[in-house]
NUTI-142136 format. One record per residue (C-alpha): residue in three letters; y, z, x. Coordinates in steps of 0.02 Angstrom, whole numbers, padded with zeros to 5 digits. Last residue first. Layout:
N
res, y, z, x
ALA, Y, Z, X
...
***
This chain:
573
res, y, z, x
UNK, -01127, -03047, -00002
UNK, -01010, -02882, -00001
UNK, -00863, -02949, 00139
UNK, -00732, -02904, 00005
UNK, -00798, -02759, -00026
UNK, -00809, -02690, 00144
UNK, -00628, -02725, 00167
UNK, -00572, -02650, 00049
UNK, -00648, -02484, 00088
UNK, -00589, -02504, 00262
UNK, -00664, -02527, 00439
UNK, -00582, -02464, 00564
UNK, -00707, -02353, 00632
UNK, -00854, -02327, 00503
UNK, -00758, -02282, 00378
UNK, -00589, -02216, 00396
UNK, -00509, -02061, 00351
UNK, -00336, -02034, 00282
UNK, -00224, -01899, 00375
UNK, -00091, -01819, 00277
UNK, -00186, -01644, 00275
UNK, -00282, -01624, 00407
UNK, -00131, -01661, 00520
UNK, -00221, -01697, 00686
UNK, -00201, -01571, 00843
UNK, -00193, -01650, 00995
UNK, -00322, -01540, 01105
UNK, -00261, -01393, 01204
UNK, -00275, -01266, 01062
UNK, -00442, -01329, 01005
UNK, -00504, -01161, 00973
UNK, -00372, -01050, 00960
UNK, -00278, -00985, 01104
UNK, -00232, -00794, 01125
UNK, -00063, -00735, 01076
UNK, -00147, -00582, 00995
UNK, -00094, -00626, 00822
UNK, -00139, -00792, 00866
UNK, -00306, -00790, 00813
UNK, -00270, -00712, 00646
UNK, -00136, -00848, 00588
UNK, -00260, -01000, 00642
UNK, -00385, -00924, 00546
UNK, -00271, -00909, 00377
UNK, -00246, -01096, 00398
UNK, -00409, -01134, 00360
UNK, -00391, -01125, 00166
UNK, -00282, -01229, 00185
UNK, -00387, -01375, 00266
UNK, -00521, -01354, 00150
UNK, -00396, -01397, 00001
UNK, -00349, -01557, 00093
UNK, -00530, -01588, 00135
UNK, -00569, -01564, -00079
UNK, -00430, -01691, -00086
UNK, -00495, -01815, 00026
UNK, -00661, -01798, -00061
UNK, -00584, -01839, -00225
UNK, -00471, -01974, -00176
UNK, -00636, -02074, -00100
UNK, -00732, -02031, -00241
UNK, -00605, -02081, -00371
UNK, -00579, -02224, -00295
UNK, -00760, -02302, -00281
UNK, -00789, -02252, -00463
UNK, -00842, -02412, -00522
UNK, -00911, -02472, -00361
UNK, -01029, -02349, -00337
UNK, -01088, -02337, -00524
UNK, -01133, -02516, -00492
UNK, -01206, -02495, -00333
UNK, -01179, -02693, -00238
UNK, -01298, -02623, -00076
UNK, -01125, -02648, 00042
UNK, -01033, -02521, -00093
UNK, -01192, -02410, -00077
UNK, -01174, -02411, 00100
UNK, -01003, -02384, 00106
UNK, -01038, -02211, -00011
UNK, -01142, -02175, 00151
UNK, -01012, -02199, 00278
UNK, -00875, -02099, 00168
UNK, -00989, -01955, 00132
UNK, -01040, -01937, 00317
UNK, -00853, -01947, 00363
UNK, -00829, -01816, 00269
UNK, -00983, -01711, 00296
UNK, -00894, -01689, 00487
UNK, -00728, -01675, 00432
UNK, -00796, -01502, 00326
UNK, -00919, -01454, 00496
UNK, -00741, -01460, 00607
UNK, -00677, -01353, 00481
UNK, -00840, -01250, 00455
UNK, -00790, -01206, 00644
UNK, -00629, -01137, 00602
UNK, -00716, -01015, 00482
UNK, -00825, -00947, 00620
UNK, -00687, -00922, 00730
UNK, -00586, -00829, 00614
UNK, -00762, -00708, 00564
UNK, -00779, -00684, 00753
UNK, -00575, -00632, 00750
UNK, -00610, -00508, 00608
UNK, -00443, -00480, 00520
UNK, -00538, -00382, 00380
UNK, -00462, -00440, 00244
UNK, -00406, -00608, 00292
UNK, -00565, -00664, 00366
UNK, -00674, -00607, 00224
UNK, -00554, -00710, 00106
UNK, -00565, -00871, 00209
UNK, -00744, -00820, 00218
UNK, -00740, -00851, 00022
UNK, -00647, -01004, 00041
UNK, -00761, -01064, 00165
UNK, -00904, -01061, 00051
UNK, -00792, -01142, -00105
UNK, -00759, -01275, 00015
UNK, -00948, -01300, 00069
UNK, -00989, -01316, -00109
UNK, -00851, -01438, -00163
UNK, -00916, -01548, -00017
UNK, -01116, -01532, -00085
UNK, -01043, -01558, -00240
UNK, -00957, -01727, -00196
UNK, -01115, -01776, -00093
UNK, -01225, -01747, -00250
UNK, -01100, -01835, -00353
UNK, -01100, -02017, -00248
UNK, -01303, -01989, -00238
UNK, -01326, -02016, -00413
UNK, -01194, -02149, -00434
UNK, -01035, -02065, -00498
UNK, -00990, -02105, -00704
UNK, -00853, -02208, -00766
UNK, -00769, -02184, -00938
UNK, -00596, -02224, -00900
UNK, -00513, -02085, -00989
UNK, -00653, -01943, -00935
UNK, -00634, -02018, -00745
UNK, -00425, -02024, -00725
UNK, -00420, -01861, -00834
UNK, -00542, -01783, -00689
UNK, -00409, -01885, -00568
UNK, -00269, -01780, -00629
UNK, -00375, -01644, -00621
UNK, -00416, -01650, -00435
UNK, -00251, -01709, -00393
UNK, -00115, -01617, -00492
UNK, -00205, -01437, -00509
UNK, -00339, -01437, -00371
UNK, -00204, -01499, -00267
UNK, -00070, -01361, -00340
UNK, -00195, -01209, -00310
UNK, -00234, -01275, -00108
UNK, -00019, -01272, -00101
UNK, -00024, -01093, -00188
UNK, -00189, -01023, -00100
UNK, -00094, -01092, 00079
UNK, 00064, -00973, 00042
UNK, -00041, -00833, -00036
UNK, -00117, -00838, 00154
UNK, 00035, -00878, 00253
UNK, 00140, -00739, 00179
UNK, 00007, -00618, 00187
UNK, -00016, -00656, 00369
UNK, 00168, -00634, 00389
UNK, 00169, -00469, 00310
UNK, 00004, -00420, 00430
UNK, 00115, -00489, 00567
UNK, 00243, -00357, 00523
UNK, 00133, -00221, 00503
UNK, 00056, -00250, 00686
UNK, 00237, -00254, 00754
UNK, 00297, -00096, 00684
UNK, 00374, -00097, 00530
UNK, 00559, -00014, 00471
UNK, 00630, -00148, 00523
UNK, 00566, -00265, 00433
UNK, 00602, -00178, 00287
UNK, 00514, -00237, 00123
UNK, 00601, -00347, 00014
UNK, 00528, -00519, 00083
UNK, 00334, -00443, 00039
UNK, 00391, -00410, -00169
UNK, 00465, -00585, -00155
UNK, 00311, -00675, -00092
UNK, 00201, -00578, -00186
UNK, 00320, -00612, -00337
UNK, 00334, -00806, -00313
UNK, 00149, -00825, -00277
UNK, 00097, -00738, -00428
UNK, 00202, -00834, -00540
UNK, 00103, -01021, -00460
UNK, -00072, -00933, -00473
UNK, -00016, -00922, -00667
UNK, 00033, -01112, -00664
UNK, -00125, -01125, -00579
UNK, -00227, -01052, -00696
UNK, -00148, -01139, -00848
UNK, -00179, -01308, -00761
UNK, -00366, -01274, -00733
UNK, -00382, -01185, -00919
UNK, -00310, -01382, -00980
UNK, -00426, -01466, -00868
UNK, -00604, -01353, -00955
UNK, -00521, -01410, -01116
UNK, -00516, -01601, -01057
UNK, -00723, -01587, -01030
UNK, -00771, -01739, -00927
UNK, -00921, -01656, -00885
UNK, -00924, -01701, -00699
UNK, -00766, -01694, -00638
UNK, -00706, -01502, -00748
UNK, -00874, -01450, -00712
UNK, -00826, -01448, -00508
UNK, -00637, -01389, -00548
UNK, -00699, -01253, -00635
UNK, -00777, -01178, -00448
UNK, -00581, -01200, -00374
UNK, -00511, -01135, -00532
UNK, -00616, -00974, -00528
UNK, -00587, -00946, -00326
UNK, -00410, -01017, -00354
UNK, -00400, -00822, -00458
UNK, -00510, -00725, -00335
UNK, -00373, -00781, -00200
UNK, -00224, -00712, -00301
UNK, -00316, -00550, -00321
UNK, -00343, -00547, -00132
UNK, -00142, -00563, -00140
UNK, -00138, -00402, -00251
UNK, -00247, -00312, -00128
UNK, -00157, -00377, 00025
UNK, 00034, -00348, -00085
UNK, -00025, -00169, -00105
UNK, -00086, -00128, 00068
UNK, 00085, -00202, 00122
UNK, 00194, -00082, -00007
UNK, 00107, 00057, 00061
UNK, 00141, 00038, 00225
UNK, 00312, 00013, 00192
UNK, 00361, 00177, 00100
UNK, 00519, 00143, 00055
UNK, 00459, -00017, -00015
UNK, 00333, 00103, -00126
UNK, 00433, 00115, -00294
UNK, 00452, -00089, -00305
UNK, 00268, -00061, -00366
UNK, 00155, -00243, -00334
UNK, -00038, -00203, -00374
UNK, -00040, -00273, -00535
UNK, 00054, -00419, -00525
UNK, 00075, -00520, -00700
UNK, 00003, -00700, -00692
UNK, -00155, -00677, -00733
UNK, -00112, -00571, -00904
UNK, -00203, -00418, -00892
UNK, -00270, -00333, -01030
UNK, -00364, -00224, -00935
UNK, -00472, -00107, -01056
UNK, -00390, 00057, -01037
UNK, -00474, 00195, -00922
UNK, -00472, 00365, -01008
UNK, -00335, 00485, -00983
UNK, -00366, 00649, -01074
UNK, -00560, 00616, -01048
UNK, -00549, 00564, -00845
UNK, -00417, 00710, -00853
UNK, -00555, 00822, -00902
UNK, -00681, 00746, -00788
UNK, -00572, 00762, -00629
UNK, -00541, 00944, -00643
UNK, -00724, 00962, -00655
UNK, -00768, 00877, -00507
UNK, -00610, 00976, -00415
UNK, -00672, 01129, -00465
UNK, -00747, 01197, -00293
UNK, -00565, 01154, -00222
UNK, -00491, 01248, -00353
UNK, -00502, 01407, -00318
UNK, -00467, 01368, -00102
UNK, -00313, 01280, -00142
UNK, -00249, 01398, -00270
UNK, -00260, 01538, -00108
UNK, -00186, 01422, -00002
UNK, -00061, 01359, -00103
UNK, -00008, 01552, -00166
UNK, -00017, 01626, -00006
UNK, 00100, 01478, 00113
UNK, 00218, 01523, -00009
UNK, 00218, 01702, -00030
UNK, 00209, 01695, 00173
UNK, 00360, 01600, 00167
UNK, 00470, 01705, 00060
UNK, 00430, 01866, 00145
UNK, 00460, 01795, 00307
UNK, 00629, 01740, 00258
UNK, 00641, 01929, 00206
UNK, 00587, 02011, 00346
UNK, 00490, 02174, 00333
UNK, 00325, 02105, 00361
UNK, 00147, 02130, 00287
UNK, 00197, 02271, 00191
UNK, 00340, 02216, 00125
UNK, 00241, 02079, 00038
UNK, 00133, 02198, -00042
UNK, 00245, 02278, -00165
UNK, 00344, 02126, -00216
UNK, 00149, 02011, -00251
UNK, 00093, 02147, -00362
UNK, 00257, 02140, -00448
UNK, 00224, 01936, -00441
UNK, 00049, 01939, -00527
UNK, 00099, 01920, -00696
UNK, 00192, 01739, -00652
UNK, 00031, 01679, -00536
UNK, -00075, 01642, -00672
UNK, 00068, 01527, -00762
UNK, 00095, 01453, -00577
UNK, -00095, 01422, -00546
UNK, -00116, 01338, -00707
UNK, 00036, 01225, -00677
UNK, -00019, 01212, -00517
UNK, -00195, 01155, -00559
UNK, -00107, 00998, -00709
UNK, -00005, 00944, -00590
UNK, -00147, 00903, -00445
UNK, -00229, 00816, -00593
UNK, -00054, 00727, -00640
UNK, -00037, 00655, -00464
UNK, -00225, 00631, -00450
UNK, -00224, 00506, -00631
UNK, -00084, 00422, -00611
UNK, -00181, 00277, -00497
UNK, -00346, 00283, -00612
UNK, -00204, 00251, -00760
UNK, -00152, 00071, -00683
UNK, 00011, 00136, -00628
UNK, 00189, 00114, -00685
UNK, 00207, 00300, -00686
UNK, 00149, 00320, -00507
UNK, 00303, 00380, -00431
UNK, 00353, 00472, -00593
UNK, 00186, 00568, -00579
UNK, 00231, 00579, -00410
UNK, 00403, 00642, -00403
UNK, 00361, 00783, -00545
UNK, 00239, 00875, -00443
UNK, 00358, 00956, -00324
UNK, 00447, 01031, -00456
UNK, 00315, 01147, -00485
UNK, 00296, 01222, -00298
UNK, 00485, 01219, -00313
UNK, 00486, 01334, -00456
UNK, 00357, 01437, -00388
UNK, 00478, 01490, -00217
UNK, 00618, 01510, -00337
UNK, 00516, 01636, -00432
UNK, 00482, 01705, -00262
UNK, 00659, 01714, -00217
UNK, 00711, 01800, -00390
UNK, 00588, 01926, -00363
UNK, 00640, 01924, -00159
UNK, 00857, 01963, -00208
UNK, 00934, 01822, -00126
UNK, 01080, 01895, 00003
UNK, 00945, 01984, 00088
UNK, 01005, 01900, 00290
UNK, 00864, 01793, 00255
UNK, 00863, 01750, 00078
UNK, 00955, 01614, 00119
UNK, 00877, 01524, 00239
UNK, 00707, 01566, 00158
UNK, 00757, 01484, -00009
UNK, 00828, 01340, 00084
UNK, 00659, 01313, 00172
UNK, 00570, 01332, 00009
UNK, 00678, 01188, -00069
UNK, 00664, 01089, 00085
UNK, 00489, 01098, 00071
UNK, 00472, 01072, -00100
UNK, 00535, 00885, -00065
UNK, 00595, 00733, -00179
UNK, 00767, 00822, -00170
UNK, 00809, 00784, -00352
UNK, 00621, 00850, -00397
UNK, 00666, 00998, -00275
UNK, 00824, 01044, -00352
UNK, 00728, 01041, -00539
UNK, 00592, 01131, -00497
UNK, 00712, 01275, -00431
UNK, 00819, 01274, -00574
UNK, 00654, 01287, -00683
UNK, 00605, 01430, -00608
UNK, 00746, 01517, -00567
UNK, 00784, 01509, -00761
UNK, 00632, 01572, -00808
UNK, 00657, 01729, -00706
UNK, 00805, 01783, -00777
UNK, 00853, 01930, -00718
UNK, 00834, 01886, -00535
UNK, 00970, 01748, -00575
UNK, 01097, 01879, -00640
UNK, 01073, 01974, -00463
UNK, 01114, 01824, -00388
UNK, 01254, 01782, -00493
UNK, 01329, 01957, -00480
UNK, 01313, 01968, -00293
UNK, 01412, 01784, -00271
UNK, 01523, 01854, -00373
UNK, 01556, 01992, -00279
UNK, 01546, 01925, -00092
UNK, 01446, 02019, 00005
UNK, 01291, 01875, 00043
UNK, 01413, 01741, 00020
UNK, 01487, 01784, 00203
UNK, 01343, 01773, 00296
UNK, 01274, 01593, 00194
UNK, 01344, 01472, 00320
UNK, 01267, 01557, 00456
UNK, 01105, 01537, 00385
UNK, 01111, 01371, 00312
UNK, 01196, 01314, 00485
UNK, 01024, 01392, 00559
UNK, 00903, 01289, 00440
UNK, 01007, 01129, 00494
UNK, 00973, 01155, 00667
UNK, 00813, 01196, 00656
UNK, 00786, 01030, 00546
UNK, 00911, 00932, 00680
UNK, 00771, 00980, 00819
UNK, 00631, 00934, 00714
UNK, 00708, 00760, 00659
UNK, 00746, 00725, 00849
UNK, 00544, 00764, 00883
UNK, 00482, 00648, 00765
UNK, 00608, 00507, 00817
UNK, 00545, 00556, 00998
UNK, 00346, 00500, 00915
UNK, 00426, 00345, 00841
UNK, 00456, 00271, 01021
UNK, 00286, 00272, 01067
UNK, 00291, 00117, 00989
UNK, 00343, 00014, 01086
UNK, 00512, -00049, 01124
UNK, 00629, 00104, 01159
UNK, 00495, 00175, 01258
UNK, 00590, 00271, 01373
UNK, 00729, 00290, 01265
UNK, 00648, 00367, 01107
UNK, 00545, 00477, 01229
UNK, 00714, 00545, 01316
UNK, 00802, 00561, 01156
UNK, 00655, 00647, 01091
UNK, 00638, 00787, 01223
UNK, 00829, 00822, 01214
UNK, 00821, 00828, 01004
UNK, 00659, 00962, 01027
UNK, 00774, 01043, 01157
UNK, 00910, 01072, 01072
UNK, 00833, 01139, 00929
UNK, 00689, 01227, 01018
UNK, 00799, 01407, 01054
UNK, 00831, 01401, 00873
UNK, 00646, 01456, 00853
UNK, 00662, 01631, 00765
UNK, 00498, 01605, 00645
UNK, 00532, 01558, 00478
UNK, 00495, 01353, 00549
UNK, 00327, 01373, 00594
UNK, 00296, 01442, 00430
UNK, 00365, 01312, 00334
UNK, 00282, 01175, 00422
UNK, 00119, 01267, 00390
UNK, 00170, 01255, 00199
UNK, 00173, 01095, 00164
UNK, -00006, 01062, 00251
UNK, -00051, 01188, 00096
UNK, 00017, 01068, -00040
UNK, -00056, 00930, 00068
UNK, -00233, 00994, 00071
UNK, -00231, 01015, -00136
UNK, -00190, 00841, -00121
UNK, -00310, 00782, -00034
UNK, -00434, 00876, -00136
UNK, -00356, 00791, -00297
UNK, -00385, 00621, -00229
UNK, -00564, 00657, -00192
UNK, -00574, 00712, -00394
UNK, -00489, 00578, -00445
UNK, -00594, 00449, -00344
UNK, -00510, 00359, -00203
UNK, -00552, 00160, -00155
UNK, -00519, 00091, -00336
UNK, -00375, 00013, -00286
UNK, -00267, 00124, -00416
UNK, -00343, 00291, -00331
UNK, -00274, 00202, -00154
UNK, -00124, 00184, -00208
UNK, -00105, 00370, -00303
UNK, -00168, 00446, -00106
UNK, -00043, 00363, -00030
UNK, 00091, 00409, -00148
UNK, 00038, 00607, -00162
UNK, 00044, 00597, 00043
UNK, 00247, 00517, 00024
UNK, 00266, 00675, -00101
UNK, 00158, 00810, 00001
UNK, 00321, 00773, 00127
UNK, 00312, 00848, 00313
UNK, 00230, 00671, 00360
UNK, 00124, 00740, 00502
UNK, 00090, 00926, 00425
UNK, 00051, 00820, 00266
UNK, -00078, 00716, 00352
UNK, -00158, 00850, 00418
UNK, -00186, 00967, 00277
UNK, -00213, 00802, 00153
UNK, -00349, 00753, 00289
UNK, -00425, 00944, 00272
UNK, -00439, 00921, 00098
UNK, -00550, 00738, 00095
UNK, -00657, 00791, 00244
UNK, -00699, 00932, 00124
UNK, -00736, 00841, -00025
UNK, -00806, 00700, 00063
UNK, -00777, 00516, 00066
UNK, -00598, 00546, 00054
UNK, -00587, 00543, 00225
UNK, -00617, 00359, 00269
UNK, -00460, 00331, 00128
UNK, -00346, 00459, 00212
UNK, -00380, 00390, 00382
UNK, -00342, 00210, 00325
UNK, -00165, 00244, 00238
UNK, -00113, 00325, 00431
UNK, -00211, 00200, 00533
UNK, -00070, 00073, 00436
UNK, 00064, 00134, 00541
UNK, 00033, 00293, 00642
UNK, 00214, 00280, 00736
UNK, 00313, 00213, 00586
UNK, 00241, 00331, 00473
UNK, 00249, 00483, 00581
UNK, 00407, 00413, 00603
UNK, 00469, 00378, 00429
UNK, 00389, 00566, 00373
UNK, 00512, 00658, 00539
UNK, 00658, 00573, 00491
UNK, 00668, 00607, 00311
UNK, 00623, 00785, 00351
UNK, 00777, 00783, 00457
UNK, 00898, 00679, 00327
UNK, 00828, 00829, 00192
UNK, 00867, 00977, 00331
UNK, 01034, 00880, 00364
UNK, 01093, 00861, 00197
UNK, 01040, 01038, 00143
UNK, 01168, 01100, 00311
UNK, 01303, 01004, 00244
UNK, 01317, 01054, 00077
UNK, 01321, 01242, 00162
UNK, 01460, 01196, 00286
UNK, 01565, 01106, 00160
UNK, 01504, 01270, 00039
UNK, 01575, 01386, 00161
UNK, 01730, 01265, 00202
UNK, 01777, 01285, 00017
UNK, 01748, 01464, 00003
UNK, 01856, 01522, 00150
UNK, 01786, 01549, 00330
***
């Protein structure tokens, strides 16, 4: 084999290991969906909890990178403290390194039939989800085999003479290993490929160990850096465990650097072969970090509390905050951040919804004007959620994600049309009052407020529902629906009593009470809608399923049957 189909075979063998690990982290992913983000979060309740999770999670995902992300999301949602976070992560730097030593061991025997057992899986459930776990098992079988090309590929570097004198130049300059090494496996996203290379090469003792260990802490650097890019963008609570977890293994690598002659004289002693050698220096120096910091982790977390300090949010209402284009390739992710960032939306027609109330009554124009503002703010975050959701992989999802996308889709899509009544009905007919000078009767406001109430009730549970996805919660919101056309048509009967009676305030702001009640029903009637998406998830019936189904939001009620408002002034004695 001449030089050129050596490194063909070699450039081909790292593309395969980091397509393989690429495999195995989308279906883990893929196969645990959103149970995956939700196990880390329940475990990071406890220190310990919090560290083995990271151990296990890693092992699954065979990146500490795509764990670091997770981990950074849920530190930005509030829902992760830095030092929790930072125990997670100390697990996935050693979960990293279980994968490794699995894979030093003389497995090539499980190659073929890791990628026969997954076929077969993959096919058999081609369409459920099962599926995901042969994807797992063909990215295993292509890593051995991709560990093994490196290997073979490598025989004939290992005596060739310049090969020898760059080698042994490398081991002279320790530094240099180090930072080469951080810098592959920041390009790679992925120490473990780094270390696995490392050990494939080494193997056969064409990598002198020094320079293989210093390799081995180079990687262990580098694999901080694609987080704390990752999460650059961040609120600083989400960069804070990515540059926490930087800030021990810088520490431990600096300690570490003195030790390594120790390290070359003990090694040997545990076992004579090199790629084992490399691997169990590895899996040694995580573990051992691990275990010093993990009692520090409080303290850890209070430095970089003071060296990053939480910034007043300056947030302008209309700016995402919870939207990273970084985390589409990791969809899970991306969905947890467009829920939080569309329960955002919802907290923001929340405040207009409960202005819009002073906004009638007082007359006050300025109180309009931060109404219209709003929405034209609740209007830009609609377009991005919308956007951000549309650019994530469909594919990639499994069929609960992708009804939680359309759910999110339905629910900022409902906020935005409920948003734009309360924006060019409710406060075009607040200009309507304030300009004509007419006041409600007494009882004409109390009902109106009693209406806005209910609305501003349901949009809260409208909230609860879509968070939690509770179908008792769905049903009990569709039943304030039937309650909402209930105090409707009480409304309009008794405001037609004090038209019949000859109310002045009545009949001076007859219209406006009439349009306003519809419109609060129109509003009601979105913020329904989420219900309706929840029930059918399951393909079950909603309530009322079988029953012709009215359009809430073009219909006009009557009063008292047929009878109109015009009508019952015109026959007022």
């Amino acid at each position: 084999m001449n030089g050129s189909e050596t490194l063909i075979w070699l450039l081909g063998g790292i593309v395969l290991i980091l397509w393989s690990i690429r495999m195995i982290r989308t279906g883990m992913t893929r196969a645990m969906g959103s149970r995956l983000h939700d196990l880390v979060g329940i475990a990071a309740r406890n220190p310990i909890t919090a560290y083995l999770s990271g151990v296990v999670v890693t092992c699954g995902l065979q990146s500490s990178t795509a764990t670091s992300l997770i981990v950074a999301s849920l530190a930005r949602q509030g829902a992760v403290t830095t030092a929790a976070g930072l125990a997670i992560m100390l697990g996935a730097d050693v979960g990293t390194t279980l994968a490794a030593q699995i894979l030093s061991f003389k497995v090539d025997w499980l190659a073929p039939v890791c990628i026969l057992v997954g076929y077969i899986v993959y096919r058999r459930y081609e369409h459920d989800p099962k599926r995901h776990f042969g994807r797992i098992a063909i990215g295993l079988g292509l890593l051995i085999l991709a560990l093994g090309l490196i290997t073979e590929a490598t025989d004939p570097l290992r005596s060739h003479p310049i090969m020898v004198q760059l080698l042994q130049a490398m081991a002279g300059e320790p530094l240099l290993c180090l930072v080469f090494a951080a810098i592959v496996t920041w390009l790679a996203h992925s120490s473990l490929a780094t270390v696995l290379l490392v050990m494939s090469i080494s193997a056969g003792g064409a990598l002198p160990m020094e320079a293989a260990l210093m390799l081995v802490l180079g990687a262990n650097l580098g694999g901080v850096i694609a987080p704390i890019v990752a999460s650059s963008s961040y609120e600083t609570a989400g960069r804070r465990v990515p540059a926490a977890n930087a800030l021990v293994r810088i520490i431990g690598v600096v300690i570490a650097l003195p030790l390594l002659p120790i390290a070359l004289n003990y090694l040997p002693l545990i076992e004579a072969d090199p790629a084992r050698q490399v691997v169990n220096f590895h899996t040694g120096f995580n573990l051992i970090l691990s275990l010093i910091a993990l009692p520090w982790c409080f303290a850890v977390a209070r430095i970089l509390t003071k060296m990053m300090p939480d910034e007043p949010i300056g947030e302008t209402p209309g700016t995402p905050l919870y939207l990273d284009e970084r985390t589409l390739d990791a969809p899970v992710v991306a969905i947890a951040g467009a829920t939080r960032e569309s329960r955002r939306m919802a907290d923001q027609l929340s405040g207009m919804l409960h202005q819009s109330m002073a906004a009638i009554r007082t007359n006050d124009a300025a109180t309009v004007d931060r109404i219209r503002e709003a929405d034209d703010a609740l209007d830009q975050l609609y377009g991005r959620i919308k956007l951000f959701v549309t650019q994530i992989s469909f594919e990639e999802l499994e069929p609960e994600e992708s009804e939680r996308a359309m759910e999110i889709i339905t629910f900022v899509t409902n906020l935005e049309h409920a948003g734009d009544i309360i924006d060019k009905n409710l406060m075009d007919l607040a200009e309507k009052k304030r300009k004509a000078g007419v006041d409600f009767s007494d009882a004409g406001i109390a009902e109106i407020e009693a209406l806005h109430m209910n609305v501003c009730s349901s949009l809260d549970l409208a909230i609860g529902v879509f968070t939690t996805r509770d179908r008792d919660l769905a049903h009990d919101l569709l039943e304030r629906k039937a309650a909402m056309r209930q105090m409707e048509r009480e409304s309009y009967d008794a405001h037609l009593q004090r038209l019949v009676s000859g109310n002045s305030a009545t009949i001076e702001s007859s219209s406006l009470h009439v349009d306003i009640i519809r419109d609060l029903r129109r509003i009601h009637s979105h913020l329904t809608a989420i219900a309706h998406a929840v029930l059918d998830r399951d393909g079950l019936p909603t309530p009322g399923a079988t029953e012709p189904q009215r359009s809430d939001v073009a219909e006009e009620p009557t009063l008292s049957g047929s009878t109109s408002l015009s009508t019952a002034v015109a026959s007022k004695p």
